[in-house]
N, C-alpha and C positions, 0 to 999 in steps of 0.2 A: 504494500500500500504506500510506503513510502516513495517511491521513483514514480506514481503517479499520482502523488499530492504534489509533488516539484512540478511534475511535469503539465496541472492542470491548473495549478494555484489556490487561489480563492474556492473553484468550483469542485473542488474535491473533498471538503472539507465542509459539504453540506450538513447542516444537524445529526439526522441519519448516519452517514457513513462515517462522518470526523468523530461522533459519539463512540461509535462500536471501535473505531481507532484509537481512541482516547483511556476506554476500556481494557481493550486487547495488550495496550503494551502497558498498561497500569496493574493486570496481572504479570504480564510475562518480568517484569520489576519486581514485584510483592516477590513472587515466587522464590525470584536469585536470591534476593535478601532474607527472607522466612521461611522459606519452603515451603511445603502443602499449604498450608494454612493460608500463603498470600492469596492464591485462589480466591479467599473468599473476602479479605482485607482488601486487595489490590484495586477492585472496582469501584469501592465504597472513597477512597481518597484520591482515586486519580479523576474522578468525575464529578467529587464535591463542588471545588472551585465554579462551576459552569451551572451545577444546578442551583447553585443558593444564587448567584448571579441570575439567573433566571426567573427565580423565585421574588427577589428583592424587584427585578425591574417588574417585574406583573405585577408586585403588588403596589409598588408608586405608578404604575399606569392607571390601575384601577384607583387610586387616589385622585389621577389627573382629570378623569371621564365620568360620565356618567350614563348610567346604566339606562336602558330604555326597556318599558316592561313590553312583553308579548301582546299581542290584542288577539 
């Protein structure tokens, strides 16, 4: 995955597929470092970052907007 994040840029590194990358080498780390166990560590801190980011900006959007009920 790597030589076609270089080679696409930006677009390769869609939510989707940058997520499952972000993932994949956040275990293949954990692992080197703890052994089995990073397995189950490694996804939980290499994806933190991006989801509290995520979460923080949705919820200052949802501050920013307001809501329109259903009819």
């Amino acid at each position: 995955y790597g030589p076609l994040s270089e080679l696409a840029g930006a677009g390769a590194n869609v939510p989707l597929t940058g997520f499952g990358n972000t993932i994949a080498k956040g275990v293949r780390r954990a692992v080197d470092e703890k052994g089995l166990i990073g397995c189950l560590t490694g996804p939980l801190t290499a994806a933190s970052g991006g989801t509290a980011a995520a979460l923080v900006f949705g919820f200052a959007a949802s501050l920013c907007s307001r809501g329109k009920p259903k009819d």
